[in-house]
matplotlib code that plots the C-alpha trace (Angstrom):
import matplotlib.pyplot as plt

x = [30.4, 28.5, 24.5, 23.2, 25.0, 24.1, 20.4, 21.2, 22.2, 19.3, 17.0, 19.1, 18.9, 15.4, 14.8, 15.7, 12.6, 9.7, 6.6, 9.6, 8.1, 6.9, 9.9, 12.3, 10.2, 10.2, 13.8, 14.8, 11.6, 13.3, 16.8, 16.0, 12.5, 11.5, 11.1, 13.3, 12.9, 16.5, 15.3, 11.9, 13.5, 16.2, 13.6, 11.8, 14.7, 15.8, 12.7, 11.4, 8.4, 7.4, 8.1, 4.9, 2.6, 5.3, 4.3, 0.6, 1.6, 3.5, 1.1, -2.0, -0.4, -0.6, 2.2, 5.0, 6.5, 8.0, 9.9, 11.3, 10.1, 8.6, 8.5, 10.0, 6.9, 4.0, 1.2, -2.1, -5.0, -8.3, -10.1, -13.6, -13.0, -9.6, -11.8, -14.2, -11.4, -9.6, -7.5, -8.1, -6.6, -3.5, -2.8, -2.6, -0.4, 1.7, 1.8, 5.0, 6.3, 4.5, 2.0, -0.9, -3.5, -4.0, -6.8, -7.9, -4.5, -6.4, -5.4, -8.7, -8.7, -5.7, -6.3, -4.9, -2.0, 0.9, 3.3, 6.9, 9.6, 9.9, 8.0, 3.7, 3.4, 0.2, -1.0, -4.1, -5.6, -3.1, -0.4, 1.6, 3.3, 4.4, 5.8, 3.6, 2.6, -0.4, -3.3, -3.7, -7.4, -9.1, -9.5, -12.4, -14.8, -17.5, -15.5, -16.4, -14.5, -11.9, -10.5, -8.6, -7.2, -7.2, -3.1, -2.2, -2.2, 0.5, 4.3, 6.6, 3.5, 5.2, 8.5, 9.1, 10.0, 6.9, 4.5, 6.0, 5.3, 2.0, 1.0, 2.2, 3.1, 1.5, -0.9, 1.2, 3.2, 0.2, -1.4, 2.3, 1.5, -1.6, -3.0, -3.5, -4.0, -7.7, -8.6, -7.0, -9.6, -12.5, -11.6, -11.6, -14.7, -16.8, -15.5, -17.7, -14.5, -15.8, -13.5, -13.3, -12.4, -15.7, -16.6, -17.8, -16.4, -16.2, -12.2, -13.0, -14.1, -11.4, -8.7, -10.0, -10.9, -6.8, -6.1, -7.7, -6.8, -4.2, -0.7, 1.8, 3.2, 0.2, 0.4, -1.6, -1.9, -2.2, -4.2, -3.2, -4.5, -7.2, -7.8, -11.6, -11.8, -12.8, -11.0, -7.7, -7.9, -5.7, -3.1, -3.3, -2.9, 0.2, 1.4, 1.0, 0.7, 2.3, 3.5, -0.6, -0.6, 1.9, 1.8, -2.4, -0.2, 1.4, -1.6, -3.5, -0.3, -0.2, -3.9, -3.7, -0.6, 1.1, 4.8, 4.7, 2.9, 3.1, 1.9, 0.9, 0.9, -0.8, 1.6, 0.7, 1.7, 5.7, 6.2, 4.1, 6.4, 9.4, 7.9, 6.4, 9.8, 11.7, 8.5, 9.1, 12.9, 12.9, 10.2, 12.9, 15.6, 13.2, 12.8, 8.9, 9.2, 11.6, 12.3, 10.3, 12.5, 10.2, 9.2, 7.3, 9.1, 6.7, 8.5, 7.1, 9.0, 7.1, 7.3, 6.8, 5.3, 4.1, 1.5, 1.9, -1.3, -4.6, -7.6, -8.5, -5.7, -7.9, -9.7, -8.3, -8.1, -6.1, -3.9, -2.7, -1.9, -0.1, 2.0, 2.6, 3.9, 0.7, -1.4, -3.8, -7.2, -9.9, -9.6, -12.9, -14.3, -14.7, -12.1, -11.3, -8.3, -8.6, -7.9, -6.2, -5.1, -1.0, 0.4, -2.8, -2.0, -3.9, -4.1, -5.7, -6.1, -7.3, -7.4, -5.1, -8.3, -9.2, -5.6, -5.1, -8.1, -6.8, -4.4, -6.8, -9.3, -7.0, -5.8, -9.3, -11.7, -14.4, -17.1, -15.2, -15.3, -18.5, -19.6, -18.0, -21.0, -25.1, -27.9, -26.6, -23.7, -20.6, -17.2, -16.5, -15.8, -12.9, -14.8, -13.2, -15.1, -14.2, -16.2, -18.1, -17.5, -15.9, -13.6, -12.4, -10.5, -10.8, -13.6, -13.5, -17.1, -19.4, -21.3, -24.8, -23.8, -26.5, -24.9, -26.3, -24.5, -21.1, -21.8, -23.1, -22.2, -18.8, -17.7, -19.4, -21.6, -20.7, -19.3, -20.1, -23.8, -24.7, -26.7, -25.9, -27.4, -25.9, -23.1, -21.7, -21.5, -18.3, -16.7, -17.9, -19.3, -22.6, -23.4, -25.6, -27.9, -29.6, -33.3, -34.7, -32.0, -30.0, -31.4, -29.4, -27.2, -23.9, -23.9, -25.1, -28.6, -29.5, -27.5, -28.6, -32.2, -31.9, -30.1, -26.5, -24.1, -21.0, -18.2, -14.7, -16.2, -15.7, -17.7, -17.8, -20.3, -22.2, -23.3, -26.0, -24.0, -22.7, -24.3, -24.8, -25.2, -21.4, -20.6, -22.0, -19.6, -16.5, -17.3, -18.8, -15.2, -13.4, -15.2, -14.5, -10.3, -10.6, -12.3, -9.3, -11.2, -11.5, -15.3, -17.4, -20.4, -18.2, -15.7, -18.1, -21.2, -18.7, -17.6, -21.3, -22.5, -19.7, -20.9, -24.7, -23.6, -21.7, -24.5, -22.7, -25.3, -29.0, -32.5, -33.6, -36.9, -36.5, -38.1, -36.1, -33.2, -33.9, -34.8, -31.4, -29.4, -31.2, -31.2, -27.1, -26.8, -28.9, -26.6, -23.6, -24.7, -25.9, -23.1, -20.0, -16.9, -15.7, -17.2, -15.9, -18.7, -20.8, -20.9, -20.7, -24.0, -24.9, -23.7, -26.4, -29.4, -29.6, -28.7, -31.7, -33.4, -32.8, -32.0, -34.5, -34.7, -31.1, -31.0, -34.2, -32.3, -29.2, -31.3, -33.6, -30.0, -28.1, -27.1]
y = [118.1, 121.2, 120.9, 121.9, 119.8, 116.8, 117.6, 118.5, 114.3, 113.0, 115.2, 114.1, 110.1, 110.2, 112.8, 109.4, 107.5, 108.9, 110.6, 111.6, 114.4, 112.3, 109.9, 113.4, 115.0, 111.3, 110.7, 114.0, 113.7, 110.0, 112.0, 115.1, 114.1, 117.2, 119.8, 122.5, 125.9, 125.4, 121.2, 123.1, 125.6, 123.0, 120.6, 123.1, 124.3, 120.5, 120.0, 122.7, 123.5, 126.9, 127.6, 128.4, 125.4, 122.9, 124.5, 123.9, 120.4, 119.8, 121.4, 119.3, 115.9, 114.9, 113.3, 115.9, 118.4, 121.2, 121.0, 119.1, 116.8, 116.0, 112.0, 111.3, 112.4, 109.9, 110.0, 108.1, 107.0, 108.7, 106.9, 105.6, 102.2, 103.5, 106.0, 103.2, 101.3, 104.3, 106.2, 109.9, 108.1, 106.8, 110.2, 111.5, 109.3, 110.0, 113.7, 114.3, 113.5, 115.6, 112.9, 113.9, 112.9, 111.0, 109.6, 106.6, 104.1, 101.3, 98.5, 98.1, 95.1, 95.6, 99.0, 101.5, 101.9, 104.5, 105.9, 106.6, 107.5, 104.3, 102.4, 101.1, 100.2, 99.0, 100.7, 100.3, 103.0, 102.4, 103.6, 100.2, 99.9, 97.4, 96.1, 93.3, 92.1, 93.0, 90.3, 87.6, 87.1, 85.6, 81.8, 80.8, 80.7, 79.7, 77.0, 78.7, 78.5, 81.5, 83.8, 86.7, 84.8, 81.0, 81.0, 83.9, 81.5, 79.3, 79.5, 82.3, 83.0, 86.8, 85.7, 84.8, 81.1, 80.6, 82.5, 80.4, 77.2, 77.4, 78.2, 82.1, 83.3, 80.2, 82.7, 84.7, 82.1, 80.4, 83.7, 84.1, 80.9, 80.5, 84.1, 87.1, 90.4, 90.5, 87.0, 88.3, 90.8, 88.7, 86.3, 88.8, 90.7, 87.3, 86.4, 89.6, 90.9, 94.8, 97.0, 96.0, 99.4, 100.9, 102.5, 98.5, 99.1, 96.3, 95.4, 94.0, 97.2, 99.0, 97.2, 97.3, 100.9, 101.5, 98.8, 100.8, 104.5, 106.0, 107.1, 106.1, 104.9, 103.8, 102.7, 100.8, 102.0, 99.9, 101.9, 101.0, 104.2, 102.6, 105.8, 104.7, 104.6, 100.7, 99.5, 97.2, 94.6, 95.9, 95.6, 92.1, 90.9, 93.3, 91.7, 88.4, 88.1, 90.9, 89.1, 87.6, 91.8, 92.6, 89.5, 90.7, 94.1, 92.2, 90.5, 94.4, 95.6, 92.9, 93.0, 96.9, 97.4, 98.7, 99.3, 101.2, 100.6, 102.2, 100.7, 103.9, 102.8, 104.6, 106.2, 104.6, 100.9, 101.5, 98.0, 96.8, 99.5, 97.4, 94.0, 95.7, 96.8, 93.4, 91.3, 94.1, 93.6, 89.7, 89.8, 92.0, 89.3, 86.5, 88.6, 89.1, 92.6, 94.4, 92.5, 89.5, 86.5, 84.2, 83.4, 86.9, 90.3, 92.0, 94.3, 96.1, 98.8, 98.6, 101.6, 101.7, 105.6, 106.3, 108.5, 111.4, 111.1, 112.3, 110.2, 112.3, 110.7, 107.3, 108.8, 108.3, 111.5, 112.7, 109.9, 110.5, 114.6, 113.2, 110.7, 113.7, 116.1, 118.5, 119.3, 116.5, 117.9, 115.3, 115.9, 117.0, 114.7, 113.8, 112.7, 109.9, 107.8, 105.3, 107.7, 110.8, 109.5, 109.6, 112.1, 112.2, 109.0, 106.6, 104.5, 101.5, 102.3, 99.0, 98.6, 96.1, 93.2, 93.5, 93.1, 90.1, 88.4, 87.9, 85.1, 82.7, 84.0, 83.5, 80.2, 78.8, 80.4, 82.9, 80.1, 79.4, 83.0, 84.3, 80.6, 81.9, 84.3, 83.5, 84.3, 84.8, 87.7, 87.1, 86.8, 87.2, 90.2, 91.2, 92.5, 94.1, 93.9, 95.8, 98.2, 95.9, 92.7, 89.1, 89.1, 91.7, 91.2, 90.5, 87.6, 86.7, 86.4, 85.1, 87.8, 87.5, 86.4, 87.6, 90.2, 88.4, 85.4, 86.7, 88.9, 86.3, 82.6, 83.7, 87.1, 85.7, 88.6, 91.3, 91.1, 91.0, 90.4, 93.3, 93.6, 95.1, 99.0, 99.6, 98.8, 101.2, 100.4, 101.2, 102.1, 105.4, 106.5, 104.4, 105.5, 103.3, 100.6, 99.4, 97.8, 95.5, 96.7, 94.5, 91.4, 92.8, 90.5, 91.4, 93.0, 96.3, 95.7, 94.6, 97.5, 100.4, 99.3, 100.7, 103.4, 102.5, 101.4, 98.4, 100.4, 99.1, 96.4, 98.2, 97.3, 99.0, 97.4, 99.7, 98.1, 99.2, 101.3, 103.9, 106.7, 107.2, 110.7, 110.9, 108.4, 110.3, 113.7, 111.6, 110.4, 113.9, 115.4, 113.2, 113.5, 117.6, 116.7, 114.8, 117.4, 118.7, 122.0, 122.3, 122.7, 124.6, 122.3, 119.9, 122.2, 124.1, 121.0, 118.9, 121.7, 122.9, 119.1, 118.3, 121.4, 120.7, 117.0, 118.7, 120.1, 123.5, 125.1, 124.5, 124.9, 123.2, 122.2, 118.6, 119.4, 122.4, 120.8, 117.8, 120.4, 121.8, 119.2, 117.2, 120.9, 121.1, 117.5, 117.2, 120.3, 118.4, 115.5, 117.3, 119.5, 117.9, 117.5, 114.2, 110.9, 112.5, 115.4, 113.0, 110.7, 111.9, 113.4, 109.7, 110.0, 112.0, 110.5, 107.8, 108.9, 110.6, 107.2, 104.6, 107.1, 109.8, 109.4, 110.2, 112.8, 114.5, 113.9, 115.5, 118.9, 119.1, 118.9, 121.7, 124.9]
z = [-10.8, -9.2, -8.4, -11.7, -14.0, -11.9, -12.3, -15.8, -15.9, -14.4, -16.9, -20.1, -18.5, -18.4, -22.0, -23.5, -22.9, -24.2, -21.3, -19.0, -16.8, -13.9, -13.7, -13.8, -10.8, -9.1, -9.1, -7.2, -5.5, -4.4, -3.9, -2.1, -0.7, -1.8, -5.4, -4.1, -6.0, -7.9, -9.0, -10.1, -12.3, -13.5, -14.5, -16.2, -18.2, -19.2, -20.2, -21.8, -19.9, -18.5, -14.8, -14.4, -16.1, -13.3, -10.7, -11.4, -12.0, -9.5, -7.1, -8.5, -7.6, -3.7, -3.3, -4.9, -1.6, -2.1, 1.4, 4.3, 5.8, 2.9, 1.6, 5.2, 6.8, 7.4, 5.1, 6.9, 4.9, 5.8, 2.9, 4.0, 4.8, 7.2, 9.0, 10.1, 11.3, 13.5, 10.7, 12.9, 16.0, 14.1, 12.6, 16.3, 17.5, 14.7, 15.0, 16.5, 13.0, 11.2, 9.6, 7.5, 6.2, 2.3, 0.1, 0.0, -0.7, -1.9, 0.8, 2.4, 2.7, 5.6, 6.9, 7.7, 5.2, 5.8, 3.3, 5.0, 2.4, 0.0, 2.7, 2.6, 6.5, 8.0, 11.3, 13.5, 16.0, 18.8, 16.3, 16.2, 12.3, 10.5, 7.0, 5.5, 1.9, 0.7, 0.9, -1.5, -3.2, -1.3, -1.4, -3.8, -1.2, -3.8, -6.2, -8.8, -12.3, -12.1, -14.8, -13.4, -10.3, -11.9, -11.4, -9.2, -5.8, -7.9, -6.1, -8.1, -10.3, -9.6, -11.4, -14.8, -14.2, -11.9, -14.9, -17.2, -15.2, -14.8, -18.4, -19.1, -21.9, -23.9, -25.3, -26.8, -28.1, -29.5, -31.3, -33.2, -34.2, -35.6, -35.1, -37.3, -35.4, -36.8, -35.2, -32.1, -32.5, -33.4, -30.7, -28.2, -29.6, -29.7, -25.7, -24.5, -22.6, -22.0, -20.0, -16.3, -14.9, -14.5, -18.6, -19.9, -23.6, -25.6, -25.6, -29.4, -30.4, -29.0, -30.4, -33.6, -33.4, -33.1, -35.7, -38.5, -37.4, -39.3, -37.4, -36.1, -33.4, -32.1, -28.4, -25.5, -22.1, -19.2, -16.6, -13.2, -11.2, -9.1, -6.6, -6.3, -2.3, -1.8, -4.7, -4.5, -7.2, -9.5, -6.6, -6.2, -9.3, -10.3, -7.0, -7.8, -11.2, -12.5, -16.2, -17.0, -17.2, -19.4, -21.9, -22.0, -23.0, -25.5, -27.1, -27.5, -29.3, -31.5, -32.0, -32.4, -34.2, -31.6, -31.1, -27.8, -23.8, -21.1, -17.4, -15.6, -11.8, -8.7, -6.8, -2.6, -4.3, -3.8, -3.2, -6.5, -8.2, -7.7, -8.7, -11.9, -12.6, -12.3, -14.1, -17.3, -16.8, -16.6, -20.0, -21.6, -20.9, -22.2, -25.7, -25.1, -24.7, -27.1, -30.2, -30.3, -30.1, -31.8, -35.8, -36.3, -36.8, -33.8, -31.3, -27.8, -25.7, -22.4, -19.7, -16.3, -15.2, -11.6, -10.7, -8.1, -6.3, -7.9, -8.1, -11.4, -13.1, -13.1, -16.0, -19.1, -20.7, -17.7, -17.6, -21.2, -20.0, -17.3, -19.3, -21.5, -18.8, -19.2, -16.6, -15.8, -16.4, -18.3, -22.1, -24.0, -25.8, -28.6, -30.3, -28.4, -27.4, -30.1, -32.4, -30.5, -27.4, -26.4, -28.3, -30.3, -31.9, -31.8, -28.2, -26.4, -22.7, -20.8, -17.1, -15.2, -14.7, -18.4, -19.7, -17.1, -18.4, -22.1, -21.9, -20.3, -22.8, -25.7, -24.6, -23.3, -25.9, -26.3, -25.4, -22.4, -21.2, -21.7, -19.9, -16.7, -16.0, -14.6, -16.6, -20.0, -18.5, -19.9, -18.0, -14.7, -12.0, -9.3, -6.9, -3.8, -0.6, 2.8, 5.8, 8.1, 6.9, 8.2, 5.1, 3.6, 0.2, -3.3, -4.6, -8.4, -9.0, -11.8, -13.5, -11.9, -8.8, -5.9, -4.1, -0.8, -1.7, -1.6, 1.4, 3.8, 2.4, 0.8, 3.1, 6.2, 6.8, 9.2, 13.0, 15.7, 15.3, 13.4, 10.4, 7.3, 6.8, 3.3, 0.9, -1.7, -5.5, -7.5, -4.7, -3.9, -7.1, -7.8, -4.2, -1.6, -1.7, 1.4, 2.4, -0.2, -3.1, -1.7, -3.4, -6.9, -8.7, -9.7, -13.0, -14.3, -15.5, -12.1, -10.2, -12.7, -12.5, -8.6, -9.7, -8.8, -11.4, -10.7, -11.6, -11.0, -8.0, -4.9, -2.3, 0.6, 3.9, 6.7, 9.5, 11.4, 14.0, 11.1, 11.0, 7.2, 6.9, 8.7, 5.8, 2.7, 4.6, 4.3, 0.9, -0.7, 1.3, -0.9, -4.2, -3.4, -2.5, -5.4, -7.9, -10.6, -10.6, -14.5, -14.3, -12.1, -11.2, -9.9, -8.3, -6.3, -6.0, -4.3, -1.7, -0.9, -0.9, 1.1, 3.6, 3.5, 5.2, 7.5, 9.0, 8.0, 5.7, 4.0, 5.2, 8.4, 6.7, 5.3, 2.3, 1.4, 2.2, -0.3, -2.3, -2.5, -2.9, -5.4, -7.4, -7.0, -7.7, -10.9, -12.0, -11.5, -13.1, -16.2, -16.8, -15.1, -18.0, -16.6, -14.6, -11.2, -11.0, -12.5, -9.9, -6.8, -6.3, -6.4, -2.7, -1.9, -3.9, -2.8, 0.6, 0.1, -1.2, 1.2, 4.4, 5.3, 8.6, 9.2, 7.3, 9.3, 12.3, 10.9, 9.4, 12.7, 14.6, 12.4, 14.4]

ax = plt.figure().add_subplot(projection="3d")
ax.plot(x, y, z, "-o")
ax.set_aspect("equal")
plt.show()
C-alpha cells in the first residue's frame, strides 16, 4: 500500500467517530513525530478542510511540529512554579537535544516535568530525569469530611473492580432506580454544586438549561484542559479516580438528555491519557457506557479527545472549536453552550472536580453536601498548593476554610525559615495577595472583597527571597504566550505589560509608570473577548497594591 493510501486509512478510521481532527493530526503526529507537508495536505483533503485554515490550526497548538526532531525532542516546563525550582538550568543541560521550553504542565506539585515522545519525566536543575507517578492528594492533613477525594486513596480505585468496591457506580444505579432526570436535577440544584473550574455556575441550572432546549443530540463535555499555571487537581483525580468522572458524566447526560460526551484532556498528561482510555474501555465492557445494561432504555457514547497544547482551549467556547476541528478562538457570546454549544446543539460542559463530586452527592444528599462547607458556603474545594511551601499538592478543603490554616497548620508553612511574601489566587489569574489580605477565607466573597477572585484553586506561595516584580514578568510572559490573538487589547496589553516588567519600556517616574499600566490594564479588562485578557492585568494591580516598593526599585533601575 503506497504513503497516501495509508494516510487515506488512518483519516477514514478516525472520520467514524464524531470531532475527529485532533485525534487524525495526533495519530501521525504519534507515527511520524511530526506533520510533514504531504500528512498536512492529506489530512486536509480526507477531511475536507482548507489547506490553509490547518495550517493556522496546526500552528496555534504548542505541541503539533512540523519537523524533526519534533515529539522526540525534550519539552521543559518554564511554568512559574518550575522556574522557582531551576527550570532555566534543566533546559541547559538539556540542550544538546534540542530541548525547549513549554507552558506551565500542571505537575507542580513535583517540578519540573519534561515531555519526551510518549514519555512525562521529572527533572531537577542538575538535569537528572526520571519516570514517576504523579502525586496522590495529599493526606487529609485537617480530618475534615471529604467529597472529591473521600475514595481516591482506596487500592484499584483507578480500575473498574476497585471503583466498584468501594461504592462506584452505586449512584448511577440508584438514580435508574428511583430517579427521574428532573429530580436528578433538583437534587443537584438544591446540593449548591456550582462549577468548580473557575466560572461558579450553578450545575442545577446548567443541566436543566440543556434539558429544556430543543435539538438534538444534545451532548456533555467533560473539560479536562487545566493549563492554569499552578493548577493540577484535575490530574489527580483522573489518575486515581478516573470512573467517579465518567459515571458524574453519566448522571449529567441522563439529567440532560444526553446521548453523547466527550472527555477533552490536556495534552502534557500522556500517562492520564492512557488510564482514561482503559477506565472508558472497562465502563464500556460493564454496559455503563453504551447501551445501558440495566432496567432503563438510556445509552452514552463517551470519547476520549486530547488537546495539542493551548491554555486558551481551557475556555469553553474554545474547547467546543477545537472538538469541532475549527480554529480555537473563544466564541462570542451570547448564545451559550447550553443552548448552542457542540455543533450548536445544545451542551453541558463541566469541569473534571465538579463531575467527580456528583456521585457522592447523589448517593449522600444535598444536605450532606452543602454541610461540607464553614459559614453557611456550600461544598467543598480542590485546592492545589505549590511555590515556597513544605507540601506541595492537592488539599480538599471546606468552603471557608482560613487560607492561613491550610498554609501553616495543614501545608507546614514555608522552608527554610522564610516567611511568606505573597500567594497567587486562581492560579495566575486572580493575581497576588500579600500583607494583611492574607487573613481571607477560602471562598469567593472573602477573596473578591480584596480584589482577587478563587478561580480553579491554584495556589501559588512567594517567599520572602522572590523578587515579585521578576514574578509578575514570568506570569504577564505567559498570559502574552498564552493570548489566541483574536482581540487586540489582549494581544497587544499582554506583550507591552509583559515589556514594562521587564524593565524594557515606560516612564522612569513611579507615578507615570503606574499610570500606564493601570491605563493598559483597565483597557484590557474592559474590552478583552474572553477571561484570558481579562485577567491577567490582575497580575499587575495588585502588584501595584501590595508591592510598591519593588516596583520603585525596578522603575528607578530601568536603563
Amino acid at each position: 500500500m503506497d504513503t497516501q493510501a495509508t494516510n487515506q486509512s488512518i483519516i477514514d478510521q478516525w472520520k467514524q467517530e464524531p470531532a475527529p481532527l485532533l485525534s487524525v493530526l495526533h495519530a501521525f503526529h504519534d507515527r511520524d513525530g511530526h506533520l510533514s507537508e504531504p500528512v498536512i495536505r492529506d489530512i486536509a483533503a480526507g477531511l475536507k478542510i482548507p489547506l490553509a485554515e490547518l495550517y493556522g490550526t496546526i500552528t496555534f497548538y504548542h505541541h503539533l511540529s512540523q519537523e524533526p526532531p519534533g515529539q522526540s525532542a525534550p519539552r521543559v516546563c518554564a511554568g512559574p512554579v518550575c522556574y522557582l525550582k531551576g527550570s532555566a538550568q534543566l533546559l541547559a543541560s538539556l540542550a544538546d537535544l534540542g530541548a525547549s521550553t513549554m507552558a506551565c504542565a500542571g505537575r507542580c506539585d513535583d517540578p519540573i516535568p519534561v515531555l519526551k515522545g510518549h514519555r512525562a519525566l521529572v527533572g531537577n536543575a542538575a538535569g537528572a530525569l526520571a519516570e514517576r507517578p504523579a502525586p496522590l492528594p495529599v493526606p487529609n492533613p485537617g480530618n475534615v469530611e471529604e467529597c472529591i477525594f473521600a475514595k481516591i486513596r482506596e487500592p484499584n480505585r483507578a480500575t473498574i473492580s476497585g471503583y466498584r468496591d468501594s461504592g462506584g457506580y452505586a449512584a448511577m444505579d440508584k438514580i435508574l432506580a428511583t430517579h427521574s432526570p428532573g429530580d436528578v436535577i433538583t437534587l443537584i440544584s438544591e446540593s449548591k454544586l456550582a462549577g468548580r473550574g473557575g466560572a461558579g455556575f450553578p450545575t442545577g441550572t446548567k443541566w436543566k438549561a440543556v434539558a429544556e432546549a430543543p435539538g438534538e443530540p444534545k451532548t456533555v463535555v467533560c473539560n479536562a484542559d487545566e493549563g492554569e499555571p499552578g493548577c493540577f487537581k484535575d490530574r489527580a483525580v483522573l489518575d486515581y479516580d478516573p470512573h467517579a468522572v465518567i459515571e458524574g458524566m453519566l448522571i449529567a447526560a441522563y439529567a440532560a438528555g444526553a446521548t453523547q460526551g466527550f472527555l477533552y484532556l490536556r495534552y502534557e498528561y500522556p500517562r492520564t491519557l492512557g488510564l482514561l482510555q482503559q477506565a472508558i474501555d472497562e465502563a464500556y465492557s460493564a454496559g455503563y457506557l453504551g447501551d445501558h445494561s440495566g432496567e432503563k432504555d438510556i445509552h452514552f457514547d463517551l470519547y476520549l479527545r486530547r488537546g495539542a497544547g493551548a491554555y486558551i482551549c481551557g475556555e469553553e467556547g474554545s474547547l467546543l472549536n477545537s472538538l469541532e476541528g475549527k480554529h480555537p478562538f473563544p466564541r462570542n457570546r451570547p448564545p451559550f453552550p447550553v443552548t448552542h454549544g457542540y455543533h450548536d446543539r445544545p451542551t453541558v460542559v463541566n469541569n473534571v472536580e465538579t463531575l467527580a463530586a456528583v456521585p457522592q452527592i447523589v448517593l449522600k444528599g444535598a444536605d450532606w453536601y452543602r454541610g461540607l462547607g464553614l459559614n453557611d458556603h456550600a461544598g467543598t474545594k480542590v485546592i492545589s498548593l505549590s511555590g515556597d511551601i513544605r507540601r506541595s499538592g492537592n488539599y480538599e478543603v471546606p468552603l471557608g476554610l482560613p487560607l492561613r490554616t491550610l498554609l501553616y497548620d495543614w501545608a507546614g508553612g514555608p522552608p527554610d525559615g522564610n516567611s511568606i511574601q505573597a500567594v497567587t489566587m486562581a492560579g495566575l489569574s486572580g493575581g497576588y495577595l500579600a500583607g494583611d489580605d492574607l487573613e481571607v477565607t477560602l471562598d469567593d466573597p472573602s477573596i473578591r472583597s480584596k480584589g482577587s477572585f478563587l478561580g480553579a484553586g491554584g495556589i501559588i506561595v512567594y517567599d520572602n527571597t522572590r523578587n515579585m516584580v521578576a514574578a509578575a514578568h514570568e506570569a504577564m510572559a505567559f498570559f502574552a504566550e498564552e493570548s489566541c490573538g483574536k482581540c487586540f487589547p489582549c494581544r497587544i496589553g499582554t506583550e507591552r505589560l509583559t515589556e514594562y516588567l521587564a524593565g524594557q519600556t515606560g516612564s522612569k517616574d513611579l507615578e507615570a509608570w503606574n499610570l500606564e499600566v493601570d491605563d493598559m490594564g483597565m483597557t484590557m479588562m474592559a474590552a478583552s473577548a474572553c477571561g484570558l485578557g481579562m485577567a491577567a492585568p490582575n497580575i499587575t494591580k495588585s502588584l501595584a497594591k501590595y508591592f510598591p516598593d519593588q516596583i520603585t526599585k525596578h522603575v528607578q533601575n530601568r536603563s
